[in-house]
C-alpha positions as CSV (number, residue, x, y, z in Angstrom):
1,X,0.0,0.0,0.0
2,X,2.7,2.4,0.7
3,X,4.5,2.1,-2.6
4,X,1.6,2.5,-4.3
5,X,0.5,5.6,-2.6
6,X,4.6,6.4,-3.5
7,X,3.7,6.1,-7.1
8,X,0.7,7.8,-7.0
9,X,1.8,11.0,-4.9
10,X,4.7,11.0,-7.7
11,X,2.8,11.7,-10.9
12,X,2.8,10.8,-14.3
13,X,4.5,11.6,-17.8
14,X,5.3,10.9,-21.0
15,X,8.1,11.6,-23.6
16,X,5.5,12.7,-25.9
17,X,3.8,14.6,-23.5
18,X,6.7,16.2,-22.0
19,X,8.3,16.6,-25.8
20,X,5.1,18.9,-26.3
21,X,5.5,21.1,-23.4
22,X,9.7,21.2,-24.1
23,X,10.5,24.8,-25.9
24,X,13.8,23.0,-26.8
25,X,12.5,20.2,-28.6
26,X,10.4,22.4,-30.6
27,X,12.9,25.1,-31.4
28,X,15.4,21.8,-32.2
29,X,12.7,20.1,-34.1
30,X,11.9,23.0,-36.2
31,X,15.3,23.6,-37.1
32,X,16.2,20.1,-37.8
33,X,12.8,19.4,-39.8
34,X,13.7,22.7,-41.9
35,X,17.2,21.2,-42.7
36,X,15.9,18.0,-43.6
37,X,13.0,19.1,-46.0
38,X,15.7,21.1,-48.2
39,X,17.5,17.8,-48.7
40,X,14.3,16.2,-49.2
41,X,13.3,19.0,-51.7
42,X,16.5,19.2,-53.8
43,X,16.3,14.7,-54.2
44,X,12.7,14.8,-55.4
45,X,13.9,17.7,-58.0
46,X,17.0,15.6,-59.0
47,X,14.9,12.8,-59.6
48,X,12.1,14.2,-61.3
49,X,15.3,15.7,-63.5
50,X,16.1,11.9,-64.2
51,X,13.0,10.7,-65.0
52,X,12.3,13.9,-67.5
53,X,15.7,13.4,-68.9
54,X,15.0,9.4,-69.8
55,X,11.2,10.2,-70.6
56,X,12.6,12.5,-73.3
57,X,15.8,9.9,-74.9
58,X,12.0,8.0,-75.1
59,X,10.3,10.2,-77.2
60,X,13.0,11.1,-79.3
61,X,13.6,7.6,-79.9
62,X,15.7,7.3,-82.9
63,X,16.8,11.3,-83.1
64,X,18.5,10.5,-79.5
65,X,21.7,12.1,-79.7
66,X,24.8,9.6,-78.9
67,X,26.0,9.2,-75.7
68,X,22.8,10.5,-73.9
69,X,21.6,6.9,-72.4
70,X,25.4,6.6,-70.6
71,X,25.0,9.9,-69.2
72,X,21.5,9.0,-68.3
73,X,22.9,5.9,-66.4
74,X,26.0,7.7,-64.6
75,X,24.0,10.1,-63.2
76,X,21.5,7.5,-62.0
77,X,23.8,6.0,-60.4
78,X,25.2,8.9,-58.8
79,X,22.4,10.1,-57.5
80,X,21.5,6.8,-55.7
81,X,24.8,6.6,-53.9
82,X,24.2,10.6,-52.7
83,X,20.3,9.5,-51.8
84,X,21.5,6.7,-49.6
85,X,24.4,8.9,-48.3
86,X,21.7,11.4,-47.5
87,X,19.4,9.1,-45.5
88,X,22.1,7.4,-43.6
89,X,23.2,10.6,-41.9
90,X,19.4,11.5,-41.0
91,X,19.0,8.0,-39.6
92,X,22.1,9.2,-37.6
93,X,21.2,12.5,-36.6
94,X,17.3,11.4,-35.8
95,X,18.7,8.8,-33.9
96,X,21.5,11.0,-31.7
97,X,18.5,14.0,-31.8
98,X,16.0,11.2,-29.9
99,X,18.7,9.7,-27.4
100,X,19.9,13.0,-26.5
101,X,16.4,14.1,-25.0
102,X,16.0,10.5,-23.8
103,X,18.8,10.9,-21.9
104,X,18.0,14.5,-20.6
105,X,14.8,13.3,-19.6
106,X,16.5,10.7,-17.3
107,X,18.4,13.4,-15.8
108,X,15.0,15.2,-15.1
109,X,13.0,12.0,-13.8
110,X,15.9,12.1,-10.7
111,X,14.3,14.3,-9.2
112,X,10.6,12.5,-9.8
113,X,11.0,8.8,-8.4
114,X,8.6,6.6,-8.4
115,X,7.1,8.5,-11.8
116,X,4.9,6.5,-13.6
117,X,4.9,6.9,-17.2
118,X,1.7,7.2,-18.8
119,X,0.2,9.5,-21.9
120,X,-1.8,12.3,-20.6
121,X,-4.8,11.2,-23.0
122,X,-6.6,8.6,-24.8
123,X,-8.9,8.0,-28.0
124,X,-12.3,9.1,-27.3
125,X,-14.8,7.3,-29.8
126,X,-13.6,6.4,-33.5
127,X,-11.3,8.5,-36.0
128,X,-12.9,10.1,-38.4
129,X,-11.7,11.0,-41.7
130,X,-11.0,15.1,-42.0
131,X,-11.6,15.1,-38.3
132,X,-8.7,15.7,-35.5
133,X,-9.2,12.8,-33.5
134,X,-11.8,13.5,-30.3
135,X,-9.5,12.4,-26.8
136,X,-10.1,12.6,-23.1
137,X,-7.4,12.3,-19.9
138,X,-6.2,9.1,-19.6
139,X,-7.9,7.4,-16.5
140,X,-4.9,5.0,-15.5
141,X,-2.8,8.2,-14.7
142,X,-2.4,8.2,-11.0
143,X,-1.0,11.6,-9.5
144,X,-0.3,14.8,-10.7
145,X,0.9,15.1,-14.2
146,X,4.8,16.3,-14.7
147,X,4.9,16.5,-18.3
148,X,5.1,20.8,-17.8
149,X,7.6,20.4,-14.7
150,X,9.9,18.0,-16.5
151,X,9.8,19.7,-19.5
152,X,11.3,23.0,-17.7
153,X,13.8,20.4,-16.2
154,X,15.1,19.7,-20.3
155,X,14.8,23.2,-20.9
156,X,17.9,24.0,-17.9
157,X,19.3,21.3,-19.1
158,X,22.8,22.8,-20.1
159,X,24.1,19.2,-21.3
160,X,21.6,18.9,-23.5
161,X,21.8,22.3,-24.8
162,X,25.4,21.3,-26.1
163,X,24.5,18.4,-27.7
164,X,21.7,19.9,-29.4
165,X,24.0,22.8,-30.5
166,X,26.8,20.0,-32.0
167,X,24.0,18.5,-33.9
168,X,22.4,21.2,-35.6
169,X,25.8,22.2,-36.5
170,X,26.3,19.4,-38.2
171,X,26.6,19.9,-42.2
172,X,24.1,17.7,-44.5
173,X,25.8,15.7,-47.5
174,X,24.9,17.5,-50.5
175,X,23.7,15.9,-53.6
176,X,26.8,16.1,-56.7
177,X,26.6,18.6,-58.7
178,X,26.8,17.9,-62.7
179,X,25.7,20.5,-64.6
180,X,27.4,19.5,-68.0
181,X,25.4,20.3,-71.0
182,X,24.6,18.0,-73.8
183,X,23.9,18.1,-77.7
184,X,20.7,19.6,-78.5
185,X,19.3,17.8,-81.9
186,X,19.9,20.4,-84.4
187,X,20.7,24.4,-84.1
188,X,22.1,27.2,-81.8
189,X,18.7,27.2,-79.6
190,X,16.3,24.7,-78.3
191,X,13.3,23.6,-76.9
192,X,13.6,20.6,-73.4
193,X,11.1,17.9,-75.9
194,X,9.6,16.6,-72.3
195,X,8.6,20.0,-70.9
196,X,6.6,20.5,-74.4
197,X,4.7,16.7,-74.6
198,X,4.3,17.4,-70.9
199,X,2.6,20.3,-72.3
200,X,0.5,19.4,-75.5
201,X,-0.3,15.6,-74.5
202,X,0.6,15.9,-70.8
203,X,-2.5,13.5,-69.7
204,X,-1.3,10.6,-72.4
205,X,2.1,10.5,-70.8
206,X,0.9,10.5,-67.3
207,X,-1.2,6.9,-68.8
208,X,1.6,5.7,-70.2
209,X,3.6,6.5,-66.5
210,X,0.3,4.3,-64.9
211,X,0.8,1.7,-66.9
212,X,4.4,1.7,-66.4
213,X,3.7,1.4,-62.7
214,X,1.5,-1.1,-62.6
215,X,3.4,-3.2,-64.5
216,X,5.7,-2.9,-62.1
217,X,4.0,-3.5,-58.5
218,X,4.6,-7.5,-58.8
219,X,8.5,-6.9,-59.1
220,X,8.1,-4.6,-55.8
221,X,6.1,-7.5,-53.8
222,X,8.4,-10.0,-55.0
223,X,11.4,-7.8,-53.5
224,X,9.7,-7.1,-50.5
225,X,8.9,-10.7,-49.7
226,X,12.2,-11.5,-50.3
227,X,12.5,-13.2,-53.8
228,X,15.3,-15.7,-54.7
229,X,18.4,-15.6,-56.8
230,X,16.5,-17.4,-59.5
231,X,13.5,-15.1,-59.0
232,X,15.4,-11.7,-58.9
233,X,16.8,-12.8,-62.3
234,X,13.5,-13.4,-63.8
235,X,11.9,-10.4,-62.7
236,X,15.1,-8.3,-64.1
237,X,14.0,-9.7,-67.7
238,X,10.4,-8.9,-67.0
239,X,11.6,-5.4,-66.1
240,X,13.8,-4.8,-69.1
241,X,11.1,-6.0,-71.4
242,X,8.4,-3.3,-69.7
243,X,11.3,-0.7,-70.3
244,X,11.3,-1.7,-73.8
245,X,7.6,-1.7,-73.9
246,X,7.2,2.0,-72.2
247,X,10.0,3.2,-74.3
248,X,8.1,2.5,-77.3
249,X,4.8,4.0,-76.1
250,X,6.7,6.8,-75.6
251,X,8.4,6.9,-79.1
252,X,5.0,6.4,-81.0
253,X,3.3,9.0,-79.2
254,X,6.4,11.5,-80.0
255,X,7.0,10.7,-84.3
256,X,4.6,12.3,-85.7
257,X,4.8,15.5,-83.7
258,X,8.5,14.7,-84.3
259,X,8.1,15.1,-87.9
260,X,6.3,17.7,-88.2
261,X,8.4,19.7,-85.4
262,X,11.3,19.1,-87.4
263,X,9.7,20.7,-90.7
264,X,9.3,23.9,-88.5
265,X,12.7,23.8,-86.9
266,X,14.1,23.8,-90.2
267,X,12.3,27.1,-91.6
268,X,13.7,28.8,-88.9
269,X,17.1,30.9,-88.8
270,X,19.3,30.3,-87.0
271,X,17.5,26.6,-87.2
272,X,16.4,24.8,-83.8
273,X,16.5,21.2,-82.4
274,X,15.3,19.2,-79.1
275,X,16.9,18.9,-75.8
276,X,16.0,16.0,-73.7
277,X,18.2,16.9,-70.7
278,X,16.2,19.5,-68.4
279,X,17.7,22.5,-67.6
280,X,18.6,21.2,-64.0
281,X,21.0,18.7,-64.8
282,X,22.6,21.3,-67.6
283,X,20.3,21.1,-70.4
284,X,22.0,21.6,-74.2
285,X,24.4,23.6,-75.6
286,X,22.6,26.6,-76.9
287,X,20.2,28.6,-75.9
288,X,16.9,27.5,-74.8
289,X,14.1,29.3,-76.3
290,X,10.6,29.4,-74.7
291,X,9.3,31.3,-77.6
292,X,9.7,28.0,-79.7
293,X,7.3,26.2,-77.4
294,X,4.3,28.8,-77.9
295,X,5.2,28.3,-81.9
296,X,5.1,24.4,-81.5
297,X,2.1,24.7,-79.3
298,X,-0.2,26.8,-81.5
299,X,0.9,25.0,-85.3
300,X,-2.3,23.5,-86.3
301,X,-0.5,20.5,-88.2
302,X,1.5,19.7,-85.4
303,X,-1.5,19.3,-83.1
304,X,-3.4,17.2,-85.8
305,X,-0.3,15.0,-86.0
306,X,-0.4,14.5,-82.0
307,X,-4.3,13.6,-82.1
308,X,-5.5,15.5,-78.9
């Protein structure tokens, strides 16, 4: 009886409780989420880059200049090694940010023996979609609750202060930088082909993306559920062959516009040409001319020859 009237008269907490009520943690977690969704925000617009940069090689099919697909690849390839390089250090500084307030809540709890931990609140009734979720106090919470006086406690903490300062010190890997142009198709000035069928015929590449995906969700549970050597083998020919397949929805969607975009680019002076690298990665040598696209977009013939 008189340990449990110990752990009553003590109180209760949480981490996430407390974590709500820490200034610290906020401020830290502000700062850390700000760094972290730049990184996140420059990999989605490399990779977006990569898949604009293949999408167009697709549609120019045959016109594709040499040496584009090996670029392709190395950057690829670069890119993963700097993704994973990215998320290993945010698994490391999550991972130091979370022990560090674990440990300064340890030092807090000193003071508070016989502390029971226990979340402040509970689910009141079902979730309901578009709704913030209905709670009430938690009644297995004995005592007063310490969340607010422990939280002080990890806000005077001066050790934890340092840590937290050495963390968000710590400099993010960046993602290479490769901004190397490429050969447009033809002429002194250009137009980026996958910006303008993005454009014209943006709705029949986003099918063709579907169908690309969905052809390849087996390959992903197979992974996941931890295929064999045998396995992984056959599902790399089954990938390669719905490579092959997109790459040629692509490239008959593209010719005729090709054709007839090529007529145009030849009428004009100084003459114009493609460029499947978006502007991100480097885009062509030249000059890239948004005016072209407005010309491309408003020829009659052309939009005939790409059936909208």
């Amino acid at each position: 009886m008189l340990i449990f009237l110990t752990a009553a008269l003590a109180g209760s907490y949480h981490p996430s409780d407390v974590a709500m009520q820490s200034d610290a943690f906020r401020q830290s977690s502000d700062q850390l989420g700000a760094a972290a969704r730049d990184a996140q925000s420059r990999s989605r617009a490399i990779a977006t880059a990569l898949r604009r940069f293949e999408e167009g090689l697709d549609l120019l099919a045959d016109a594709e200049p040499s040496g584009q697909r090996d670029r392709l690849a190395a950057l690829e390839k670069q890119y993963n090694r700097d993704f994973a390089e990215v998320q290993r250090f945010a698994d490391v500084l999550v991972g130091d940010f979370d022990s560090a307030f674990k440990a300064a809540l340890s030092r807090a709890l000193v003071a508070h023996q016989g502390a029971v931990r226990c979340r402040a609140e509970v689910a009141d009734g079902p979730k309901l979609p578009g709704m913030r979720q209905r709670t009430r106090a938690n009644p297995d919470c004995s005592g007063p609750s310490l969340n607010i006086a422990l939280a002080a406690a990890i806000d005077a903490d001066a050790q934890l202060r340092v840590e937290l300062e050495e963390i968000a010190q710590r400099q993010w890997p960046v993602y290479t930088e490769d901004s190397t142009p490429v050969a447009a198709t033809g002429g002194s000035r250009w137009v980026e082909v996958s910006g303008f069928f993005r454009a014209a015929v943006g709705d029949r590449l986003r099918s063709i993306d579907r169908l690309d995906e969905e052809a390849r969700l087996p390959f992903e549970v197979a992974i996941e559920q931890g295929a064999d050597t045998d396995a992984l083998k056959k599902l790399r020919s089954q990938a390669e062959q719905v490579d092959a397949q997109t790459r040629s929805r692509r490239a008959s969607l593209a010719a005729p516009a090709l054709a007839r975009a090529q007529v145009l680019f030849a009428k004009l002076d100084p003459p114009a040409g493609w460029c499947a690298q978006p502007v991100l990665l480097g885009g062509c040598v030249g000059q890239q001319d948004d005016g072209l696209l407005e010309v491309l977009l408003g020829d009659k013939k052309l939009d005939r020859a790409l059936d909208r």
